[in-house]
C-alpha positions, 0 to 999 in steps of 0.5 A: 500500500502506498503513501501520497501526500496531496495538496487540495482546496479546502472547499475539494477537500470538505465537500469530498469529506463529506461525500465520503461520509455520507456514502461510507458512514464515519468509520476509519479508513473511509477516506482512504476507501473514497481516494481509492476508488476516485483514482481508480474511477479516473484511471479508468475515464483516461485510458477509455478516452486514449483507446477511443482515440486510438480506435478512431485514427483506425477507422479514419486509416481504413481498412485494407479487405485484399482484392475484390473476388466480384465484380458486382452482386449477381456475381457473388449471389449466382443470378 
C-alpha cells in the first residue's frame, strides 16, 4: 500500500469529506476507501478516452479487405 501526500482546496477537500461520509458512514479508513476508488474511477475515464482515440485514427486509416473476388452482386449471389 502506498503513501501520497496531496495538496487540495479546502472547499475539494470538505465537500469530498463529506461525500465520503455520507456514502461510507464515519468509520476509519473511509477516506482512504473514497481516494481509492476516485483514482481508480479516473484511471479508468483516461485510458477509455486514449483507446477511443486510438480506435478512431483506425477507422479514419481504413481498412485494407485484399482484392475484390466480384465484380458486382449477381456475381457473388449466382443470378
Amino acid at each position: 500500500m502506498g503513501t501520497i501526500t496531496v495538496n487540495v482546496k479546502d472547499e475539494v477537500e470538505d465537500d469530498f469529506r463529506e461525500t465520503a461520509s455520507t456514502l461510507y458512514g464515519r468509520k476509519k479508513g473511509v477516506l482512504g476507501r473514497a481516494i481509492t476508488e476516485a483514482m481508480q474511477n479516473w484511471v479508468y475515464v483516461k485510458r477509455q478516452k486514449e483507446i477511443a482515440k486510438r480506435e478512431l485514427k483506425l477507422l479514419d486509416k481504413g481498412f485494407n479487405f485484399g482484392k475484390k473476388l466480384y465484380r458486382s452482386r449477381d456475381e457473388l449471389y449466382e443470378r
